[in-house]
Structure formats: structure tokens, C-alpha cells
LUMTORDREN-458613 format. One line per 4 residues: number of its first residue (from 0); their letters; for each residue z, y, x of N, C-alpha, C. Coordinates in steps of 0.2 Angstrom, whole numbers. Each point is the difference from the previous one (the first is absolute). Layout:
// residues N
NUM) a) Z,Y,X,Z,Y,X,Z,Y,X  ...
END
This chain:
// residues 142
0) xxxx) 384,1057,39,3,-1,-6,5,-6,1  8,1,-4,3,-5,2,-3,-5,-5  5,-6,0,-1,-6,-5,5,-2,-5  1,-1,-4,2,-4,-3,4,-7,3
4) xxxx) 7,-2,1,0,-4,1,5,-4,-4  2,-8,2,3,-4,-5,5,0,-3  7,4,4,5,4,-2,-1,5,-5  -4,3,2,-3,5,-5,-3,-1,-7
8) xxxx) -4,-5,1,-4,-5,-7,5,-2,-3  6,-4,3,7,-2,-3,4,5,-3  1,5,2,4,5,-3,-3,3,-7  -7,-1,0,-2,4,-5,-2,-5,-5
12) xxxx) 2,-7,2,-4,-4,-5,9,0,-4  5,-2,4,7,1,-1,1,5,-6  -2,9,4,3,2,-5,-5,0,-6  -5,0,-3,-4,0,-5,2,-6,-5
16) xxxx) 4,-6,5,4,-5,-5,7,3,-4  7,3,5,3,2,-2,1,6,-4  -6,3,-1,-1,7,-4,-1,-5,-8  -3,-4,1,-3,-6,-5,5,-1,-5
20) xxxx) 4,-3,4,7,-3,-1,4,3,-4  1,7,5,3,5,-2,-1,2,-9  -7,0,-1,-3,3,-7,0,-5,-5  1,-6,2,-2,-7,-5,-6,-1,-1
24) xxxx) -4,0,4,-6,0,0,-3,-9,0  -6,1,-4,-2,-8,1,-2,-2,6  0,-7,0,-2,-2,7,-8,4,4  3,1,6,-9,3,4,-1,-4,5
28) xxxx) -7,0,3,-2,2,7,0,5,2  1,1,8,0,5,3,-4,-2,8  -6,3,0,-3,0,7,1,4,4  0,1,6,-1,6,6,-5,-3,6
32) xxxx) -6,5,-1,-6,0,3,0,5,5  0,-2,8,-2,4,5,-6,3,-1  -1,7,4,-7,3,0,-5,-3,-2  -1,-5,3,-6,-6,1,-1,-1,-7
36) xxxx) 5,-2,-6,-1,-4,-4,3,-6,0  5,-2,6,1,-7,2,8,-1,-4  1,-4,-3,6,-3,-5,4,0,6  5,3,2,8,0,3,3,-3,-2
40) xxxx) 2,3,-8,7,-5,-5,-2,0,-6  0,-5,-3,-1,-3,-7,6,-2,-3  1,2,-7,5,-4,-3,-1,-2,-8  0,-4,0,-1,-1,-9,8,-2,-3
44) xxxx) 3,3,-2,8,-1,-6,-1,-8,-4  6,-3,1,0,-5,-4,-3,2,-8  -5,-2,-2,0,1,-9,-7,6,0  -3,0,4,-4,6,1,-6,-4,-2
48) xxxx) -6,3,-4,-6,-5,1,-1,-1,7  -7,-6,-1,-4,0,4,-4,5,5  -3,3,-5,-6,4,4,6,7,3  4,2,0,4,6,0,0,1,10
52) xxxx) -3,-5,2,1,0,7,-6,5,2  -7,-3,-4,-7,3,0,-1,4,-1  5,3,-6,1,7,-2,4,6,4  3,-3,3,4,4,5,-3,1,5
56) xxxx) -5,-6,4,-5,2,6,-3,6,-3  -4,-5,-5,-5,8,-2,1,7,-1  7,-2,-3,2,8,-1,0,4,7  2,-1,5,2,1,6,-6,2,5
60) xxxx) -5,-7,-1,-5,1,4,-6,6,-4  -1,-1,-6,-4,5,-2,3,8,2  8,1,-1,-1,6,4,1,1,7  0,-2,4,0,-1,6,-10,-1,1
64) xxxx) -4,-1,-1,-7,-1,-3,-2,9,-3  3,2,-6,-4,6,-1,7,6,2  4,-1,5,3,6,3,3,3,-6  3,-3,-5,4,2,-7,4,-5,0
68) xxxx) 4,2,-9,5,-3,-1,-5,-7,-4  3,-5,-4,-3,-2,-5,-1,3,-8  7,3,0,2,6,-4,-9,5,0  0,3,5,-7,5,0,-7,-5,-1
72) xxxx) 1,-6,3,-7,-3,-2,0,-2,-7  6,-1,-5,0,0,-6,-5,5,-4  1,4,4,-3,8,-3,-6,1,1  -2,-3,6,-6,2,-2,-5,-8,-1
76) xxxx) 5,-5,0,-4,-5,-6,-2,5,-6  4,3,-5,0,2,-5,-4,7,0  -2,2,5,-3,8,2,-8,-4,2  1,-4,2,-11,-3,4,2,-7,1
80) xxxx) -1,-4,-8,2,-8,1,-6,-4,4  -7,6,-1,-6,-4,6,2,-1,7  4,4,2,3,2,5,5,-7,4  3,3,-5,6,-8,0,-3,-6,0
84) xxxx) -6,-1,-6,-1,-6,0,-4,-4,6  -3,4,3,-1,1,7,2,-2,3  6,4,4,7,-1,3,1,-10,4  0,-2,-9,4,-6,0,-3,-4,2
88) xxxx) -7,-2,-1,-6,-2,6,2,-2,6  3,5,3,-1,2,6,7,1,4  4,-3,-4,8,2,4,2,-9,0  1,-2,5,2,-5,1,5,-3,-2
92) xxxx) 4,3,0,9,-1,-4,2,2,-4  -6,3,-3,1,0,-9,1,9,0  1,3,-6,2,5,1,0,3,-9  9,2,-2,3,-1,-6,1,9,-1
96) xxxx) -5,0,-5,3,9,-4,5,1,-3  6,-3,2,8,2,-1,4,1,3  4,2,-2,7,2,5,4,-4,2  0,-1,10,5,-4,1,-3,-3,8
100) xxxx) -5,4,1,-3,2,6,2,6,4  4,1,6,-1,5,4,-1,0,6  -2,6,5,-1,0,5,6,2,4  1,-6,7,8,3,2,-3,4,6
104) xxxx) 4,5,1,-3,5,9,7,1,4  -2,0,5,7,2,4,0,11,-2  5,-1,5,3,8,-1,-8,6,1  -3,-1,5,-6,2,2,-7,2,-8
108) xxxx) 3,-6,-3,-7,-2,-4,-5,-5,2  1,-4,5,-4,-3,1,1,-7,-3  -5,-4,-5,0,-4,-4,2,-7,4  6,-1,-3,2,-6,5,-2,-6,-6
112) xxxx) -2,-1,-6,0,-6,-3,1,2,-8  0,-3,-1,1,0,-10,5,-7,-2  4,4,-6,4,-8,-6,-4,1,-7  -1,-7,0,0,1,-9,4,-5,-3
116) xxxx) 2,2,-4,6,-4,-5,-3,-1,-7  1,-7,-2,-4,-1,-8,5,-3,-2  1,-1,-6,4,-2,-6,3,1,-5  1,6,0,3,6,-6,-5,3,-1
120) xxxx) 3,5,-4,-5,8,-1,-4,1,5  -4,3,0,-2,4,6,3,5,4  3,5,-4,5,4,-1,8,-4,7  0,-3,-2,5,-3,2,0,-4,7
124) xxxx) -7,-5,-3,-3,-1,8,0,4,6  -3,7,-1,1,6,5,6,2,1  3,1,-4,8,3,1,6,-7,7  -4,-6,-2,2,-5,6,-2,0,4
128) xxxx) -6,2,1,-6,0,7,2,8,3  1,4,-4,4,6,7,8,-1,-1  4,-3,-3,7,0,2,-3,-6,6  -2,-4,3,-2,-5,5,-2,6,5
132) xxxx) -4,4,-1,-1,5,5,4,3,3  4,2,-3,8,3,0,3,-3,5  3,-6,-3,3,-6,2,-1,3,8  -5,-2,2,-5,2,9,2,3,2
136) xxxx) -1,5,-2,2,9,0,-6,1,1  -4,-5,-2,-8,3,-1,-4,5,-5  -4,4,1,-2,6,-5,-6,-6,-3  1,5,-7,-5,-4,-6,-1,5,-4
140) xx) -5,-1,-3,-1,5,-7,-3,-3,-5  0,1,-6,-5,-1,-5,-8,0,-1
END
């Protein structure tokens, strides 16, 4: 499996800001987590909360943790909340039932790492966290 590397962590943290930008979006954080789990690049926007940093690990490392999007563990928060409430026990780095969590893979499919983006909508969050994949020319999905 390749890796994630820092060039790469910067281009996706990049684009997921200028797609931001692009939209008028409120300020975000933007994380990108190697396979591992391990913080590459962090960003928090001037005017952004506090906790939006936390928010962004989370999002990223829970999916990277359940091999889905955050978008999908949303669902099945709301599908077996026993389940979930579980889950959050047990995940180190938090892990957020919204959208703005993905997993990034090279061409292959092999899962090179995850971003999550917090500060707006959810909705919105995600639509930054795969333009950042983009950015890469890294493959992403919802």
C-alpha cells in the first residue's frame, strides 16, 4: 500500500480551502489523516471555532476507523444508536455522525488516509473534503 504523503496532505487541505472560498463558506477546519490515523495537516480559518479542529480529526479518523464515510456512520447512528453509542467508547479520536468525513484511496483503491472538514453544513463540509481530494488527483467518495 502506498502512503499518504505531505505534499499530498497539503494539496487536499489547499483545495478543500479554496473550494471553501470559492462557495462563501464560513470559516473551517480541515484535517488529513494518514492510514494510521496520524494528523498530516491541520488547518483551522481565522474566525473558525474552537473545537472545529477536533471536529475535523474526528470526522476523518472515525471514518478511516469504520471503513466508511462519516456521511454513512450518520446512518447508521440513526439506523442502531446502541451501536453507535458503542462506537464512541472506543474510538480514540472521536468519531462525528456527519457529513465531512472521507476516505481518500489512490487509483488502485487502496485506502491512503481520510479529511474531514467542519464548519459549515455538513453538506458543504463534504463537498470541501472531496474537492481537496480532487485537488490530489486523489479518488474519494461519499
Amino acid at each position: 500500500m502506498s502512503a499518504l504523503n505531505l505534499e499530498q496532505a497539503r494539496m487536499i487541505r489547499d483545495g478543500a480551502l479554496r473550494h471553501a472560498a470559492h462557495l462563501g463558506l464560513k470559516p473551517l477546519a480541515v484535517a488529513v489523516l494518514d492510514a494510521g490515523a496520524h494528523v498530516i495537516a491541520l488547518e483551522r480559518q481565522d474566525g473558525a471555532a474552537h473545537l472545529r479542529n477536533g471536529l475535523a480529526i474526528a470526522k476523518a479518523a472515525g471514518a478511516l476507523g469504520m471503513g466508511m464515510s462519516s456521511r454513512a456512520i450518520g446512518q447508521i447512528a440513526e439506523e442502531r444508536p446502541a451501536f453507535f453509542g458503542a462506537l464512541v467508547g472506543i474510538a480514540p479520536l472521536g468519531i462525528i455522525p456527519a457529513a465531512g468525513g472521507i476516505l481518500i484511496s489512490d487509483p488502485s483503491g487502496a485506502t491512503l488516509g481520510a479529511v474531514g472538514v467542519s464548519g459549515d453544513l455538513s453538506d458543504r463540509d463534504e463537498e470541501c473534503a472531496l474537492a481537496g481530494a480532487a485537488a490530489a488527483g486523489l479518488h474519494a467518495s461519499p
